[in-house]
C-alpha positions, -999 to 999 in steps of 0.1 A, spaced: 672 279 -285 665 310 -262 629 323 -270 622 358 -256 591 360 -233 562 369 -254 551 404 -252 516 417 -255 513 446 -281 474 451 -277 458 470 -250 439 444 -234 451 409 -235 432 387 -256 437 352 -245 427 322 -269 404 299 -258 404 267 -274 379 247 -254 399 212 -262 390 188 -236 404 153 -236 398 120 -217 412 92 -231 410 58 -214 417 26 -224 405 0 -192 435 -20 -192 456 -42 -172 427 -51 -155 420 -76 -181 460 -77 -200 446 -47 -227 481 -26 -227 479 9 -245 513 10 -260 507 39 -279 482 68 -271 490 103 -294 468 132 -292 476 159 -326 456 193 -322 461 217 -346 443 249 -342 443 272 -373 429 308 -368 404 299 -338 392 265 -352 408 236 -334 409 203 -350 414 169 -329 427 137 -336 430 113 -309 448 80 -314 448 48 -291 466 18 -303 464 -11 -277 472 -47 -274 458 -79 -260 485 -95 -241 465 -124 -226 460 -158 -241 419 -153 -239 397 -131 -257 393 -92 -240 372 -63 -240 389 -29 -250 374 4 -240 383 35 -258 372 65 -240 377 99 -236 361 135 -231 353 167 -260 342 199 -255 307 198 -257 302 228 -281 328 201 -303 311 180 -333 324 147 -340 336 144 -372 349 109 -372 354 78 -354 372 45 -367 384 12 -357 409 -10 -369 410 -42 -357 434 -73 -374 442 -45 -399 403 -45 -411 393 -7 -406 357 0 -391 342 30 -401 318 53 -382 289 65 -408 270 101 -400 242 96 -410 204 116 -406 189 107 -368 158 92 -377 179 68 -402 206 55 -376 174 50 -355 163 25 -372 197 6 -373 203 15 -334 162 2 -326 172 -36 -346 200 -34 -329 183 -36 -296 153 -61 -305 184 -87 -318 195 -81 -276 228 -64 -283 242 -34 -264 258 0 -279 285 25 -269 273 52 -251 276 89 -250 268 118 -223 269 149 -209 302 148 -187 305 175 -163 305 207 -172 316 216 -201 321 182 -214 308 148 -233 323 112 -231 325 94 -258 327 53 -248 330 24 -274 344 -12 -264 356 -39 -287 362 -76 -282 402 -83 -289 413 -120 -295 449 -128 -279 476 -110 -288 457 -87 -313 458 -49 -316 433 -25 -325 435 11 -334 411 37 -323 404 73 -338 385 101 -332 380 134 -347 365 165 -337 364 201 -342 357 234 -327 354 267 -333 369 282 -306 351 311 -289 360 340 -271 348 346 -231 359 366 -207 390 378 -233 406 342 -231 402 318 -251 414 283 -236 431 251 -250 423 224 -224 429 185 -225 422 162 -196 445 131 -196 437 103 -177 449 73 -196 449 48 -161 481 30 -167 518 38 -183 521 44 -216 550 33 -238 542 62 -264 527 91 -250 527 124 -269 505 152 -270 509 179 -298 495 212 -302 501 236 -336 487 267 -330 484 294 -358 473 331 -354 481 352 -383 476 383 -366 500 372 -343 507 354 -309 516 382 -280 516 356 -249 512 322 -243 512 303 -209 506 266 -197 492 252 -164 481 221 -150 468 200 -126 487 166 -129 519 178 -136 550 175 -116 589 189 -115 598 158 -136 568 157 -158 576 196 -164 607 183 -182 590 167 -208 571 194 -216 583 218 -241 570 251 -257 583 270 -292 571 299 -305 578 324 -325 554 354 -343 526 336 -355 535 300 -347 533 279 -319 539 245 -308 535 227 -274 546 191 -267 546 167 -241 563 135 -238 570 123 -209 589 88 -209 571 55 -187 594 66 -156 584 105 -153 548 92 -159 551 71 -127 537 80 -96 569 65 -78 600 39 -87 581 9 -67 544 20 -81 536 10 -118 505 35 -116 504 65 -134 506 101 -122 488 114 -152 453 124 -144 443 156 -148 436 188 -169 464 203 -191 455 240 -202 472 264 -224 462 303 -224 470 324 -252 467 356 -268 468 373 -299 477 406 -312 448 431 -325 449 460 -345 435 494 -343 407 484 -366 395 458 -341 391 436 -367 408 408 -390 396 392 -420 413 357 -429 408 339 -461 414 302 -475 402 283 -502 371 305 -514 360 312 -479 365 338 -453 362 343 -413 362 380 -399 367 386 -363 361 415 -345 371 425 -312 375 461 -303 402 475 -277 400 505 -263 362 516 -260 346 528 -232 320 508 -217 283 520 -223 263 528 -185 243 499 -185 207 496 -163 201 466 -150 171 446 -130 184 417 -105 155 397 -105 164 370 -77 146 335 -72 142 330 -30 115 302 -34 121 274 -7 141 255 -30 169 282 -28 168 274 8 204 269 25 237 270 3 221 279 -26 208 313 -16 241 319 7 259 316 -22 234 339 -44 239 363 -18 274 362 -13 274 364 -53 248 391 -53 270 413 -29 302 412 -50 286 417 -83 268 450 -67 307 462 -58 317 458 -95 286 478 -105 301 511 -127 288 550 -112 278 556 -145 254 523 -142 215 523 -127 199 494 -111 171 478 -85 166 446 -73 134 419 -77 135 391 -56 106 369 -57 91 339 -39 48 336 -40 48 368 -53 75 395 -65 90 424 -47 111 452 -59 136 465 -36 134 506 -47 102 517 -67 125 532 -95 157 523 -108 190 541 -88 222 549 -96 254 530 -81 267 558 -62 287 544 -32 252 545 -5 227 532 -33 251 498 -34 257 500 -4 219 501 10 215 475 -19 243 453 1 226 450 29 189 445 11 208 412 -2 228 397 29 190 401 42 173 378 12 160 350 31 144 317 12 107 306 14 79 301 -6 66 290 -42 83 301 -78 62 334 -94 84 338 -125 57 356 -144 54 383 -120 86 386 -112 97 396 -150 66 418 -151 79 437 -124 114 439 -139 103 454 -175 73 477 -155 105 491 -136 122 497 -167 95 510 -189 88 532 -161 122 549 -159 123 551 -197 87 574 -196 100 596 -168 133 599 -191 152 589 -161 174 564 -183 208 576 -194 206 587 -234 221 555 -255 227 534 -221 219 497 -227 194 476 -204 195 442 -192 173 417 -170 191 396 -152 171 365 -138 178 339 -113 160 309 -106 164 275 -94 133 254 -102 101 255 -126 73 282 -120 50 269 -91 29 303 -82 8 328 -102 13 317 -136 24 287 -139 25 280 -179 54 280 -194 48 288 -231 25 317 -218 54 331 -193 72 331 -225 48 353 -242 35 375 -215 76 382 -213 87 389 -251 56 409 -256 65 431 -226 100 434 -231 94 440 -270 126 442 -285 138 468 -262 157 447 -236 182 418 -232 173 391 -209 201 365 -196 189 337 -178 206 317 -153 192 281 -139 211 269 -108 213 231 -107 193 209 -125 155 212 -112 149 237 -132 140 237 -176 168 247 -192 151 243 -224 126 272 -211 152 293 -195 169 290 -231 139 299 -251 127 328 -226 165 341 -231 170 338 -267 135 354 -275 147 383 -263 181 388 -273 196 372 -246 215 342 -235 209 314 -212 236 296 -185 232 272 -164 251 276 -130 267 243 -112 255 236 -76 293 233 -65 316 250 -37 323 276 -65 287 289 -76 291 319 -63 318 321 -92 303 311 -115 270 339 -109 302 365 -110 316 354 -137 289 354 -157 282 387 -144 312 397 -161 309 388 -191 280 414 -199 296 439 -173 308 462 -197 290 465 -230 311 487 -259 287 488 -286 251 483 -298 233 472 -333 266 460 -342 265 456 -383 293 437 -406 289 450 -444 311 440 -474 311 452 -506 276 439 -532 289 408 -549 323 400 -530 306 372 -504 275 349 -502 260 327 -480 273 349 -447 266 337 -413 252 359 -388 261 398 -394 236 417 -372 245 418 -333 223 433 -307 254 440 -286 293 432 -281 301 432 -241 339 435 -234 364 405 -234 338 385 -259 342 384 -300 319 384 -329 323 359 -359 314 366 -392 323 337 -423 310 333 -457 320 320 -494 335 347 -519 316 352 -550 326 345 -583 332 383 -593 353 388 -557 383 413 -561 414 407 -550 412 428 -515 381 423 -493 370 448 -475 342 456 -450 326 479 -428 317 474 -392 293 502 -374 277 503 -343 266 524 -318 285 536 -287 271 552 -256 268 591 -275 273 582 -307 276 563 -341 310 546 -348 325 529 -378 357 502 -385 374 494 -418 392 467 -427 401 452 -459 424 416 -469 444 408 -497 433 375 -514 468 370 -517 472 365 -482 458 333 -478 488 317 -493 503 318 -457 474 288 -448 489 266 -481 517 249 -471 527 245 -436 522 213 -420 509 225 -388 478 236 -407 449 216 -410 438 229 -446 405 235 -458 398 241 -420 380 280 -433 352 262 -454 346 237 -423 344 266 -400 320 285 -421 303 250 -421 299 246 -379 295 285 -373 266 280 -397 252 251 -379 255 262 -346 236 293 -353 210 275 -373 202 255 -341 205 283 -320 174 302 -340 155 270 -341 150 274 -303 132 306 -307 118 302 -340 78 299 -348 64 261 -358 60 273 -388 100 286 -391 114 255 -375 112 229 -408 132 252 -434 158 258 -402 163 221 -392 166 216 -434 193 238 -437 209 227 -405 207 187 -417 220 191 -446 253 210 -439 254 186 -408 256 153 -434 279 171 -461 301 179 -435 302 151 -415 292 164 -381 273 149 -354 248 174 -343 215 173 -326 200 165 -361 221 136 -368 239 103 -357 271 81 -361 265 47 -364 298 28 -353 307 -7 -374 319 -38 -353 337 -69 -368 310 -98 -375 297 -111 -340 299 -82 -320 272 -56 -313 265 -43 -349 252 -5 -346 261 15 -318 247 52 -323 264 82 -314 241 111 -312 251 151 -299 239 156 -263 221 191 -257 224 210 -228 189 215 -219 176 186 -205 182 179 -164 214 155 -166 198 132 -136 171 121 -152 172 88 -169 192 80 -200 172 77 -233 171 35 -237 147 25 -262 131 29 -291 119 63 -303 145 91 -296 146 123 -277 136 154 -298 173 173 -313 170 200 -290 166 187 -254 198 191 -243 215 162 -216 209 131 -244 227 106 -244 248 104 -273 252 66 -276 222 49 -261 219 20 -245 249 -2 -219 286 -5 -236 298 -38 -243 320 -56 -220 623 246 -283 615 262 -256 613 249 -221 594 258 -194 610 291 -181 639 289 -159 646 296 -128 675 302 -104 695 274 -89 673 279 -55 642 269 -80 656 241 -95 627 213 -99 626 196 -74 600 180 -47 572 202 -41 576 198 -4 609 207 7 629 177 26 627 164 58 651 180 85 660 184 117 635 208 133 656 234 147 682 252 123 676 272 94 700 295 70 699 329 86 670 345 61 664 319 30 648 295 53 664 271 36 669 237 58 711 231 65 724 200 80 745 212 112 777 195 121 764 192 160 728 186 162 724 212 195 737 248 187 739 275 210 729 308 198 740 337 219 714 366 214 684 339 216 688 313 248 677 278 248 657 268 270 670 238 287 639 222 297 627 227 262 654 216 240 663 183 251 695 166 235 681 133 234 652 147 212 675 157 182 698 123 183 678 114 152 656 123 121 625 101 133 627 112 169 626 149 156 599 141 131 576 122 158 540 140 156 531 157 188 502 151 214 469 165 202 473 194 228 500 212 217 485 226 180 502 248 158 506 285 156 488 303 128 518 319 115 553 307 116 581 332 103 620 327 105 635 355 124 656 377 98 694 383 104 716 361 115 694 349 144 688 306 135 654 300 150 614 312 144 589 329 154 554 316 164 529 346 158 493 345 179 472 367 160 450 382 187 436 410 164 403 424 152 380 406 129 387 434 105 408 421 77 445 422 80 475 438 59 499 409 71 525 414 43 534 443 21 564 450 -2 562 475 -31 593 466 -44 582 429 -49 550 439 -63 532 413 -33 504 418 -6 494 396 12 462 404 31 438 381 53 410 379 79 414 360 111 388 348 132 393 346 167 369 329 176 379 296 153 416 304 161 422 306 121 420 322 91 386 326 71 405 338 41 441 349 31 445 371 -3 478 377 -19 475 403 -45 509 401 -74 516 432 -91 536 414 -120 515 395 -132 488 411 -121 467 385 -106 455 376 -70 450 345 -51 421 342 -26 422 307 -2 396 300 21 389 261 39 370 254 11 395 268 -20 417 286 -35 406 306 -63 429 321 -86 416 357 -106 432 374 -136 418 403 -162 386 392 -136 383 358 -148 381 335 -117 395 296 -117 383 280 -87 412 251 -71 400 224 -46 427 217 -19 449 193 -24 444 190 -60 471 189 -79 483 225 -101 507 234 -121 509 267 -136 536 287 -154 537 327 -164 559 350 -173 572 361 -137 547 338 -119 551 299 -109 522 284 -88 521 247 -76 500 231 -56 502 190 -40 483 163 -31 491 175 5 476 209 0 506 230 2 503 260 -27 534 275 -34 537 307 -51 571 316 -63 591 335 -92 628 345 -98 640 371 -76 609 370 -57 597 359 -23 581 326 -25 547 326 -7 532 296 4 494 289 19 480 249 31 452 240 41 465 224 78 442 189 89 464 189 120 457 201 160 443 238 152 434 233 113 428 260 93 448 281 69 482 285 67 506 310 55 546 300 49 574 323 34 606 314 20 637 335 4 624 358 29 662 374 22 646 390 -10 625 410 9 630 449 1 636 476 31 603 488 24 585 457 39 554 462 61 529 451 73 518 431 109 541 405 96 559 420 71 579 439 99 592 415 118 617 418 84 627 451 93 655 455 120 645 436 150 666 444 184 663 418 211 663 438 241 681 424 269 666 402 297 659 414 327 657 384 350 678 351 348 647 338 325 662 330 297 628 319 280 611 351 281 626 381 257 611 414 244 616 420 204 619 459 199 605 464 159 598 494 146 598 516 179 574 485 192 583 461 222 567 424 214 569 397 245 585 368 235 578 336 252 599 301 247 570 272 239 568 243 225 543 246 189 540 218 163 555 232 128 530 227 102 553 235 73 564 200 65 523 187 66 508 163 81 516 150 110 538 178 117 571 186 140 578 195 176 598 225 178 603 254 199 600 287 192 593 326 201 556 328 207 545 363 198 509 377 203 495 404 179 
C-alpha cells in the first residue's frame, strides 16, 4: 500500500518527542542463557508513552545459570511494574513507600545477600539490572513497565529505544502505536545500528491520526556477517514526529472523567528579551572546558535578536561586567561582545555570590534609567563548573542573598558543567526564581549542548501565561499559572471533570505578548473521547495516569524550592498518588520477589539528577534523602504498510561502501565503478602517462588495491572529470584560510561550504547546507553534527547512522564514510580519512545530476571544461580552460581515499587552487 509523504499543515513543525529509551540485555551465551524471544510494545496515546518490555530466555546447559535482564528508560520515565516468571510461578514486583522497602532491602543485607541495582545511565537515561538463577533447561519471563509523559523541547518531541540485546534473537519485534488526535503531519525514522538489510525489516504505516512502526528483522539480517553469529544490533533507534495544530494553539483531549490540554502557539512573534551572561572562568574551567564556553559563548551572541539587550559577567575571585549598562545587539555591540569572549581566559576561585549580584544590579539599573524595552522579558543566564570557593561561600545564603534581589522580577536558568559542581543547589537557586536548571555533559559536544539550551529560551512568545475553565467543570488541575512559554516548548494542563461538567469543555488561555494582552479559546466535546474507547493501539485509561505523573512530577518539582515548613503536606500528596498509582518515584520503592533461595528483596528506588554521578553508590543501611538526584535505584551488587521510502534503481540498498574496483575507470559522470573489457584504456583527449600507468599494475584486483608507501598521501579533494573524459581530478587547495564556497547548485537546493587549513594540509570543517529538507551538516575531525529547526544532534565518526526524511537519506559506517543522498539528487559524501594526510574528506557521486547553474571552486570543474592542447611532447602536463580560467594539470601518482582505509594507487590530474 502506497502512503503519501506526510505533509505538515502547521506553521512550524511540531515534532513529538517521546523520550523512550531502551536497553535490553540478556548476558547470554556466555553461560548457555539464549533469549529466544525479546518483544518491545510502545504505545503512545496523546503524548503519554506507555512501555512494555518482554524478555523470555532459556537455560540450555545441563547446570544451573544466572540470567540478567537489563535494559535502559528515560529517566524522566516511572516504573510502573516489573515481574518474573520463572517454572510458570510469577514474581511480582511490590511499590511500596521508601522507608518500608527499606527495611526489607536493610534484612536483606544483614542475612549477606545481594540486590539488583539501578543508576543513572548516561545522559538521559537509567538501567534497570535484575538477575535470576535458572536450573537446566528452564525458562523465565521478564517484564517491565513504564511510562512517560512525553515533553516538548526544542519543537520535537522524540521516540527513542536503544537495542543492544548482545546475541541473535529468534523473535525480535519492536512495536510502536502512536496516536495524535489532532493529527500526525510528519513522521521520520533514524538510526545508529541499522543497515541496508536491516532497513528491510523495518516498516512504517500511517495514515491521519494513526501510526505504526515495526521492526523485525529475522536472525540472518540481525547478523553482523554469514560466518559471525554476533549481532549487528547495538544502537539507538529514534522516531521524530509531528502533529498538526490549530489556530487556537491549543487542544483539549478527554477520557474517562479526565482531561489533558496542551497548548502550543504558532505564529507569535518573539518578545525582545534582556539577558545577563554571567560566565564561570575559575581555574577549574581551565582548558577544554572554557574553549568550549567560549566557542559556545561566540555562537549564541550571533543568534542574539536586534530587538534583544545584553552584557556579559564573567567571574573568577571576584566578578566583572563586560559594559556598565546593558547594550543592544546591533551588529558592533555583538561583535565587540565576540571578541570580549574569544578573550575569557581561566584562573582563580568561584565568587558565585557576587557574580549574580552584579547580574540583577545591571538589570535593576537599566530598569530605573527606563532603558529596558516596555513588556521585554529578562533572564540570567549563569555558568559554572564547581561549588562557590571565593567571597561568599554559603550556599543556602547565596540562595537568599539571590531570590531576595532578583524578587520575582527575573528568570534565572542555571547551567552546571560536569559533575564537580551541586546540582541540587544550582536546581534550587534556579527554581526559586522561576527558572530551570541543566546540567551540561563534559563531552566533545558541550559546546552544543550550552547552544542548545540557549535555544530553548531564545525566543519567548508570551508571559503570565493563565489556563481558566469554566467554575465547576474540572478539579484537582495541575499546574495552570506559567511565568513564560519560550518557542518550540509546550504547556500541560490535566485535571478530573466535575460531577456537574457539560458536555463541551471550554477554556480560556491569556497571556501577555511583548505590547499587549492576548487571549485563546478552545472548547471539546465530551463526546469526543469515544475515539480513545476501542482501538487496540490505545493503552486506555492512559488520561487519568497522566494526570497522575504530571501531578507528581510537579509536586516534586515544588518541593525543591518549598519552605521546611511546605515540604511535609508536598511529599504527602506526592506519596500518595505515587502508591495508588504504582510509580516508583523519589518517594517510593519496588521491592523485586525471587523464588525461595535466591536473594529475597532487591529494591528499586528512582535515581534523581542532582547528586554528582561519580561519587559512590548508596550501599548500606539508611538511604539517600528522595531528592538527591544520581541514587542508585537498586542498591547494593546484582546476583550472579509502508516501507522505508524508495529510491531509484542507482539507490537500491546495498553496501554502504561502494565495491572494490579496478582503480582507473569510471562511467563518464555517475562515478559509478564499470568493469572494462581490457584492463588498460586509452583515452585520446587525456594521455597516459607511460611511466605512470604500468600494465603489470592493473593484471589484478589485489595488485590494484595494494596500499601505497606512506609518502605518497592523498589529495584533499578528488572529483571525476565531467563528460565523457574516464579519469579524476586531484584538487590541491592552496587557498586562503577564509572559508570556502566549494560547491553550489540552486537547482539542487545543496551548498557545500568549508574551511581549509593550509597549514595542516586539511580541512578544519566542511558544511553542506540542503534546501529540501532544510537542514545542514557541519563535520569537523572530531564530528559531524547534524542541525534542523536549530536543534543540533552531535555524531561521533565512525558510528553507525541511519536516517530517513522525506527527500533526505543520510548513512554513516563503521569506516566513517557519511553519505548524504536523495532521489534525483547529487549524493554527497564526507570521511574522516586515518590514512597518509588524514583529515576530512569530501566525495561526490551522480555528479551527472548536477544543474548548469553549478558553482563554486569545485562546483565548476562541472561546467564545460576544454582541455587545451599541449604544447610540448609532455603528455603529462595539460592546461584545463574552465570558465574563461586556465588550471595546470600535472600527471601524479595520489592514493584514492574513497574506498577507506588503506586506500588505492591511482593516477590522476593534480590541480592547485
Amino acid at each position: 500500500m502506497k502512503i503519501p509523504s506526510p505533509v505538515c499543515t502547521c506553521g512550524t513543525v511540531l515534532t513529538l518527542l517521546s523520550l523512550l529509551t531502551l536497553f535490553q540485555t540478556t548476558m547470554a551465551r556466555k553461560n548457555d542463557i539464549d533469549i529466544y524471544s525479546l518483544t518491545v510494545d510502545s504505545k503512545v496515546s496523546s503524548r503519554f508513552a506507555h512501555t512494555v518490555v518482554t524478555s523470555r530466555v532459556v537455560n540450555r546447559a545441563d547446570t544451573v545459570q544466572e540470567a540478567t535482564f537489563q535494559m535502559e528508560l528515560p529517566q524522566r520515565a516511572f516504573i510502573t511494574n516489573f515481574s518474573m516468571i520463572v517454572e510458570g510461578v510469577t514474581y511480582p514486583g511490590h511499590i511500596k513507600e521508601k522507608a518500608v522497602a527499606q527495611e526489607q532491602y536493610s534484612a536483606a543485607v544483614a542475612r549477606g545477600e545481594s540486590a539488583g541495582l539501578v543508576k543513572t545511565s548516561g545522559r538521559k537515561m537509567e538501567e534497570f539490572h535484575v538477575s535470576v538463577s535458572v536450573a537446566p533447561a528452564a525458562k523465565v519471563t521478564f517484564e517491565l513497565v513504564y511510562e512517560e509523559l512525553l515533553r516538548r523541547q526544542l519543537g520535537v518531541y522524540e521516540l527513542l529505544l536503544k537495542i543492544q540485546p548482545q546475541q541473535l534473537v529468534k523473535h525480535l519485534q519492536m512495536d510502536i502505536h502512536i496516536f495524535e488526535p489532532q493529527g500526525i503531519s510528519f513522521l521520520e525514522a533514524k538510526s545508529t545500528f541499522m543497515t541496508n538489510e536491516l532497513a528491510e525489516a523495518l516498516t512504517i504505516v500511517q495514515n491521519e491520526t494513526k501510526a505504526h512502526i515495526r521492526f523485525k528483522p529475522t536472525l540472518s539480517q540481525q547478523q553482523r556477517s554469514p560466518e559471525q553469529q554476533e549481532t549487528v544490533l547495538n544502537g539507538d533507534f529514534t522516531v521524530h514526529y509531528d502533529v498538526n495544530r490549530t489556530h487556537s494553539g491549543g487542544s483539549i483531549q478527554i477520557e474517562n472523567g479526565y482531561f489533558v490540554h496542551y497548548f502550543a502557539p504558532e505564529g507569535l512573534p518573539a518578545i525582545p528579551k534582556n539577558v545577563i551572561f554571567v560566565i564561570d572562568k575559575s581555574g577549574s574551567m581551565r582548558g577544554r572546558k572554557i574553549q568550549q564556553t567560549r566557542e559556545a559563548l561566540i555562537k549564541i551572541l550571533d543568534d542574539l535578536s536586534p530587538n534583544d539587550q545584553f552584557n556579559l559577567v564573567s567571574f573568577s575571585w571576584e566578578a566583572t561586567q563586560w559594559r556598565p549598562l546593558l547594550v543592544p545587539a546591533s551588529a558592533e555591540n555583538v561583535k565587540q561582545a565576540r571578541s570580549y569572549a574569544a578573550s575569557i581566559e581561566a584562573q582563580g576561585g568561584t565568587n558565585i555570590n557576587d557574580a549574580m549580584l552584579m547580574a540583577v544590579q545591571l538589570l535593576e539599573s537599566a530598569t530605573r534609567a527606563e532603558l529596558l524595552s516596555s513588556g521585554s522579558v529578562s533572564l540570567i543566564i549563569l555558568l559554572t563548573d564547581g561549588d562557590p570557593t571565593a567571597g561568599e561561600t554559603n550556599p543556602k545564603k547565596i540562595q537568599k542573598n539571590v531570590q531576595e534581589a532578583i524578587s520575582g522580577q527575573y528568570s534565572l536558568f542555571c547551567l552546571g558543567f560536569g559533575f564537580d559542581v551541586s546540582y541540587a543547589f544550582l536546581e534550587k537557586l534556579a527554581l526559586e526564581n522561576g527558572g530551570l536548571a541543566r546540567r551540561i555533559y563534559e563531552d566533545s559536544d558541550s559546546a552544543l549542548q550550552l547552544q542548545d539550551f540557549y535555544q530553548e529560551v531564545a525566543n519567548p512568545l508570551l508571559t503570565s501565561v493563565t489556563f481558566e475553565y469554566p467554575k465547576n467543570t474540572v478539579e484537582e488541575v495541575t499546574q495552570n499559572n506559567f511565568r513564560l512559554l519560550f518557542k518550540g516548548s509546550e504547556m500541560v494542563v490535566a485535571g478530573k471533570l466535575g460531577e456537574q461538567s457539560p458536555d463541551v469543555l471550554a477554556a480560556t488561555v491569556s497571556g501577555q505578548l511583548h505590547m499587549q494582552n492576548i487571549t485563546f479559546q478552545t472548547e471539546s466535546s465530551a463526546a469526543a473521547a469515544a475515539e480513545f474507547q476501542s482501538p487496540k493501539y490505545i493503552f486506555h485509561g492512559f488520561m487519568e495516569r497522566l494526570w497522575a505523573y504530571l501531578t507528581i512530577q510537579q509536586l516534586l518539582e515544588q518541593m525543591v524550592s518549598a519552605s521546611d515548613a511546605e515540604k511535609p503536606a508536598l511529599e504527602t500528596r506526592a506519596l500518595s498518588l505515587s502508591l495508588n498509582y504504582s510509580f516508583v518515584t523519589p518517594l517510593t520503592s519496588m521491592v523485586v520477589t525471587k523464588p525461595e533461595g535466591q536473594e529475597q528483596s532487591q529494591v528499586a528506588e528512582k535515581p534523581v539528577e542532582a547528586e554528582n554521578k561519580h561519587r559512590n553508590v548508596h550501599s548500606g543501611g539508611g538511604y539517600p534523602d528522595p531528592l538527591m538526584p544520581g541514587r542508585s535505584l537498586f542498591r547494593g551488587q546484582a546476583g550472579a504498510s509502508r516501507s522505508l521510502p524508495s529510491f531509484p534503481a542507482r539507490f537500491v540498498p546495498g553496501p554502504l561502501h561502494p565495491p572494490p574496483r579496478p582503480p582507473y575507470l569510471y562511467h563518464p559522470k555517475t562515478g559509478t565503478p564499470q568493469l572494462p573489457e581490457r584492463l588498460l584504456v586509452s583515452v585520446p583527449s587525456v594521455p597516459v602517462v607511460p611511466e605512470l600507468f604500468l600494465e603489470a599494475d592493473l593484471k589484478t584486483k589485489e595488485t590494484a588495491m595494494t596500499p601505497l608507501p606512506p609518502v605518497i598521501e592523498s589529495p584533499p579533494v578528488i572529483l571525476l572529470l565531467p563528460g565523457w573524459i574516464l579519469d579524476r581530478l586531484c584538487v590541491d587547495l592552496r587557498h586562503s584560510q577564509q572559508p570556502l564556497s566549494l560547491l553550489s547548485d540552486p537547482d539542487q537546493g545543496v551548498k557545500v561550504t568549508g574551511q581549509y587549513e593550509m597549514s595542516k594540509a586539511q580541512f578544519a570543517w566542511i558544511e553542506v547546507t540542503f534546501k529540501n529538507p532544510q537542514l545542514q551538516v557541519r563535520a569537523t575531525p572530531e564530528h559531524v553534527v547534524v542541525t534542523q529547526d536549530k536543534r543540533n544532534s552531535a555524531y561521533k565518526w565512525k558510528e553507525t547512522l541511519f536516517l530517513v526524511m522525506p527527500g533526505l537519506k543520510m548513512t554513516m559506517d563503521k569506516s566513517g564514510l557519511l553519505l548524504l543522498s536523495s532521489p534525483d539528487k547529487v549524493t554527497i559524501g564526507l570521511m574522516l580519512w586515518d590514512g597518509p594526510g588524514a583529515g576530512l574528506r569530501l566525495l561526490l557521486r551522480d555528479t551527472d545530476r548536477f544543474s548548469s547553474h553549478v558553482g563554486g571552486t569545485l562546483g565548476q570543474f562541472y561546467q564545460d571544461v576544454l582541455w587545451v592542447p599541449p604544447v610540448a611532447a609532455d603528455d603529462s602536463k595539460r592546461t584545463l580552460r574552465v570558465q574563461g580560467h586556465d588550471h595546470s594539470a600535472t600527471r601524479e601518482l595520489k592514493l584514492d581515499y574513497q574506498e577507506g582505509l588503506p586506500g588505492t594507487r591511482i593516477s590522476c590530474w593534480s590541480v592547485k587552487l
